[in-house]
C-alpha positions in Angstrom: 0.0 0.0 0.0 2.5 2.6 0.8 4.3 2.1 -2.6 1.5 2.5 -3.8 0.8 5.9 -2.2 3.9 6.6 -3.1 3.9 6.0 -7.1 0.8 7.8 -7.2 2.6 10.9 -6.0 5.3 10.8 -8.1 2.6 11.1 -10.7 1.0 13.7 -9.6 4.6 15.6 -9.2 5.3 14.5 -12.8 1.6 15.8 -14.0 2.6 19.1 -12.2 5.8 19.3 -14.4 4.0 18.4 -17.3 2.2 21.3 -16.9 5.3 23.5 -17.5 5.6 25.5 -14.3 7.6 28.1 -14.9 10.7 26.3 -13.2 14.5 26.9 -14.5 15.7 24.1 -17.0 17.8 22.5 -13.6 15.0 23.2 -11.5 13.4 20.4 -13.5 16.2 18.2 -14.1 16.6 18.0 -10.6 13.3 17.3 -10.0 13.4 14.5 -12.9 16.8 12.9 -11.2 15.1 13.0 -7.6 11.8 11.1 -9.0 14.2 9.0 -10.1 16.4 8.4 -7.1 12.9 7.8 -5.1 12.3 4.7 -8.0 15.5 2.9 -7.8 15.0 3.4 -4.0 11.3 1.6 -4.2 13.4 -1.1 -6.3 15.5 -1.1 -3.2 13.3 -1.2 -0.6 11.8 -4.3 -1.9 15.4 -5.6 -2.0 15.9 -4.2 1.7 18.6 -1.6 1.0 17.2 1.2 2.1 19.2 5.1 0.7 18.9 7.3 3.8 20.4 10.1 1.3 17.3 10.2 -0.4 15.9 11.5 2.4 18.1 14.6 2.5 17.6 14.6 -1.2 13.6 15.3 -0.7 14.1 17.9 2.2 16.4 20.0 0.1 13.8 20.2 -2.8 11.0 21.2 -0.3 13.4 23.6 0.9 14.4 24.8 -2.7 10.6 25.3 -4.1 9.2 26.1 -1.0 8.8 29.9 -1.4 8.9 29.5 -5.2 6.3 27.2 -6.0 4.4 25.9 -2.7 2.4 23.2 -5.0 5.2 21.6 -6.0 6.5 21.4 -2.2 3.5 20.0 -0.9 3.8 17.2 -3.4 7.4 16.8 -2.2 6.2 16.9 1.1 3.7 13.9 0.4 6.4 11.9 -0.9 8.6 12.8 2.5 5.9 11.3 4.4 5.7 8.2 2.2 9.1 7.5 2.5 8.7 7.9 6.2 5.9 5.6 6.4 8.1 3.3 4.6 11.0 3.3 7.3 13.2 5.4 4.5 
């Protein structure tokens, strides 16, 4: 269930940059890579070897887009507490 949860926001954060926010070219390259980090660590996490980094990884982008763009933060957020409820 919590994957899950989790893949489901990682659409919803890919459906927000599909809207073309108006985000820097390595705003959303970041973005893309950290989606991406959270994947390999679901792969992971079925395999048991959890990426604490990733983590710190998600912080730092709420941090980043907080003021910026609060939508895409509270997605970020979402996926924080997924991971969480994961035991990443």
């Amino acid at each position: 269930m919590p994957e899950r949860q989790l893949q489901q926001q990682l659409q919803d954060l890919r459906n927000q940059l599909a809207e073309d926010p108006p985000l820097s070219d390595e705003d959303k390259a970041a973005l893309i890579e950290l989606m991406s980090e959270i994947e390999v660590q679901l792969a992971r996490e079925i395999a048991s070897e959890p990426d604490a980094s990733l983590v710190d990884g998600v912080n730092l982008a709420v941090e980043r887009f907080e003021v910026s763009h609060p939508t895409l933060a509270v997605s970020l957020r979402s996926i924080l507490q997924s991971l969480a409820n994961m035991g990443i």
